[in-house]
LUMTOR-569912 format. One line per 8 residues: number of its first residue (from 1); for each residue x, y, z of C-alpha. Coordinates in pm, whole numbers, plus 32768, in hexadecimal, padded with zeros to 4 digits. Layout:
BEGIN
NUM) X/Y/Z; ...
END
This chain:
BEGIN
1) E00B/4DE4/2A54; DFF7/4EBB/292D; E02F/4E32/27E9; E168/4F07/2764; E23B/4EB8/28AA; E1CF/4D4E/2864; E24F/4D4A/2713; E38A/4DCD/27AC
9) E3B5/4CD0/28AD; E37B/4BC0/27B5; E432/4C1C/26C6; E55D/4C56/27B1; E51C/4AF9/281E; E570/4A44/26D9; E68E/495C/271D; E814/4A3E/26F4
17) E8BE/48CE/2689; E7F1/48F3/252C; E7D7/4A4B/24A3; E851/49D5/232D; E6D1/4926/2329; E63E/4A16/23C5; E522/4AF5/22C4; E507/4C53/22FD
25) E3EC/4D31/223C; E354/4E6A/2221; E239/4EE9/2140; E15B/5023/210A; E00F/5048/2080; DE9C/5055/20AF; DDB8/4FD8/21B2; DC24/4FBE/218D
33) DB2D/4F7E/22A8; D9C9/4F59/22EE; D8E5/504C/2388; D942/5018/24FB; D7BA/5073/2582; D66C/507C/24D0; D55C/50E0/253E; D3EA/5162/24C8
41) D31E/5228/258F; D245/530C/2473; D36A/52E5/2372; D4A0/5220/2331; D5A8/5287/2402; D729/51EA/23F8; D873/522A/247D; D9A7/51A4/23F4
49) DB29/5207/237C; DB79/523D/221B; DC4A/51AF/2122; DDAE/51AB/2233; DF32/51A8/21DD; DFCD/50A9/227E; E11D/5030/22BE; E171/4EC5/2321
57) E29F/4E12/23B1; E2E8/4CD4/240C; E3ED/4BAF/2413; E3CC/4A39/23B2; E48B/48EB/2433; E4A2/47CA/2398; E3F7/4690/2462; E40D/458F/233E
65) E494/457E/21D4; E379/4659/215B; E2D9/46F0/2272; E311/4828/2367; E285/48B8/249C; E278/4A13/2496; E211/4B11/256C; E15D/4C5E/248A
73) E14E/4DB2/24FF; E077/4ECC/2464; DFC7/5044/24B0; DEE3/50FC/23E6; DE6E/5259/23F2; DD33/52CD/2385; DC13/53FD/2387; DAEF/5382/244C
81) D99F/540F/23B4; D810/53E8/244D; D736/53AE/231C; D599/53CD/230C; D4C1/5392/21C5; D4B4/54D8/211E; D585/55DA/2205; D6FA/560A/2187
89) D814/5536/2273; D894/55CC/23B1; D9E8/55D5/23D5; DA5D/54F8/2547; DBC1/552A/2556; DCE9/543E/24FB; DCE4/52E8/257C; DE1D/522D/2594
97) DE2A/5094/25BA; DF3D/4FAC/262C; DF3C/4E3D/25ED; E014/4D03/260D; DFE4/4B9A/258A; E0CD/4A61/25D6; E07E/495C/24AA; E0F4/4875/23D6
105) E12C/4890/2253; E17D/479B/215E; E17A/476E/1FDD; E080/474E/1EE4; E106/474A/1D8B; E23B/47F1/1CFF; E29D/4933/1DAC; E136/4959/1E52
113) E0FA/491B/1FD9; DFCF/48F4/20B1; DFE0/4987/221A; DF04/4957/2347; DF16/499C/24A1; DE69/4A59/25E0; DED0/4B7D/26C9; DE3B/4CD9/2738
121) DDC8/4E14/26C7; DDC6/4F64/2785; DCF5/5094/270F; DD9C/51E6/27A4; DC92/533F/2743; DD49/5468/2728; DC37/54FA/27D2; DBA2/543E/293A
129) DA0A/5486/28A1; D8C9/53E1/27E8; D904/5269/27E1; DA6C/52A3/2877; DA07/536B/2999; DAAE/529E/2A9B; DBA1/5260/29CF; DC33/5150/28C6
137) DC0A/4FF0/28C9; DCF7/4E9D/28A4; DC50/4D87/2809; DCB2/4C0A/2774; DCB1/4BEE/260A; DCE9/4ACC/2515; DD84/4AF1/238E; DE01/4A42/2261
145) DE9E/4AC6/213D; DFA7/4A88/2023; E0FE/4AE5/1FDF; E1AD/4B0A/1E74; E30F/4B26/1E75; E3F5/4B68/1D2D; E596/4B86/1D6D; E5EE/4D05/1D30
153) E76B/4CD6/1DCE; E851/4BC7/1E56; E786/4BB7/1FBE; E668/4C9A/1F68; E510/4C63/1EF0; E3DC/4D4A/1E6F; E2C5/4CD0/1F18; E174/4D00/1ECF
161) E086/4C88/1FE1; DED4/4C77/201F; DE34/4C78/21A4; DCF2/4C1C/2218; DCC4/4C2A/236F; DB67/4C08/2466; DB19/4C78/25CE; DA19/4CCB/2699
169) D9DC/4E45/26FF; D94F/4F34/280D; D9BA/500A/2919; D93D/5072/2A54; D886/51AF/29D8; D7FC/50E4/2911; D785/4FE9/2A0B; D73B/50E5/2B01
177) D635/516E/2A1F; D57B/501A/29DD; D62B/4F7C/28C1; D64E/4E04/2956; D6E8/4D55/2830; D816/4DA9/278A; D82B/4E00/261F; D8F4/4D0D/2520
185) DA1D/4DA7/247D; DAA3/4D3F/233B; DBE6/4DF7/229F; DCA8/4DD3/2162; DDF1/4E2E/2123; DED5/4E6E/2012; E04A/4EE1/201B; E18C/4E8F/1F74
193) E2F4/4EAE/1FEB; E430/4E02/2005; E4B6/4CBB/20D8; E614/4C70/213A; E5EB/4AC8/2051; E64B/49BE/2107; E75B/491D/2010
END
């Protein structure tokens, strides 16, 4: 299943009886990644997305008298370059990713809030060529991160929030052409947005 229709079904699945608890979010920002492959064969060659916007949604329930479950929803778009020591970067295309995370989150001092959980991430080329030549690839992934939260209205809040997240990736280019083990993908994220408070 892919992870946007996921996020969908889960977050339609939040109980109707308590939609006065239920925390509803949505942020915009930036998203950094690794190099997805390296490589050297006379030079050093990499390939790997830029500095990506990214939008994230997402909805919390409360499970206990400071902690949620919450299910996180996010997609990034980025230009994909090909670099090699001393020639200028070749422009790949866009590359677009979709992730979602169920986690918990709970408090750690004042209006701060760690986050952790696990879920997917699907890469989607604009273009079906290099390392996405038979196409994109879905992939688990595991994050933490932290959530601040100041009161801008009655039952809204700015929130300012950090993401790590780690997974594994290849594709089946990639493996078709000899590259057995999968590279390991770290990303950070930064965005900032608003939250419907739970009062």
């Amino acid at each position: 299943m892919r992870p946007l229709p996921f996020a969908v079904l889960m977050l339609a699945g939040l109980p109707a009886a308590l939609p006065a608890q239920v925390d509803y979010f949505a942020r915009a920002g930036v998203t950094w990644s690794r190099d997805l492959v390296t490589d050297r064969i006379i030079n050093d060659i990499s390939v790997g997305p830029g500095l990506a916007p990214t939008l994230a949604l997402g909805a919390a329930l409360p499970i206990a008298p400071r902690y949620h479950a919450a299910v996180e929803a996010s997609l990034t778009t980025a230009t994909l370059s090909a670099s090699e020591t001393g020639t200028p970067d070749a422009d790949l295309g866009s590359l677009r990713t979709g992730a979602v995370m169920l986690g918990l989150d709970g408090p750690i001092v004042g209006r701060l809030r760690w986050r952790a959980g696990a879920g997917l991430i699907t890469y989607w080329p604009a273009d079906d060529s290099g390392i996405f030549a038979r196409g994109g690839t879905t992939r688990f992934l595991a994050g933490a991160g932290a959530d601040y939260r100041y009161p801008v209205a009655r039952r809204w809040d700015l929130m300012a929030s950090g993401r790590w997240d780690f997974h594994r990736f290849t594709t089946e280019e990639l493996e078709s052409r000899g590259f057995g083990s999968s590279q390991g993908i770290q990303r950070v994220g930064v965005t900032v947005g608003l939250a419907r408070g739970l009062k």
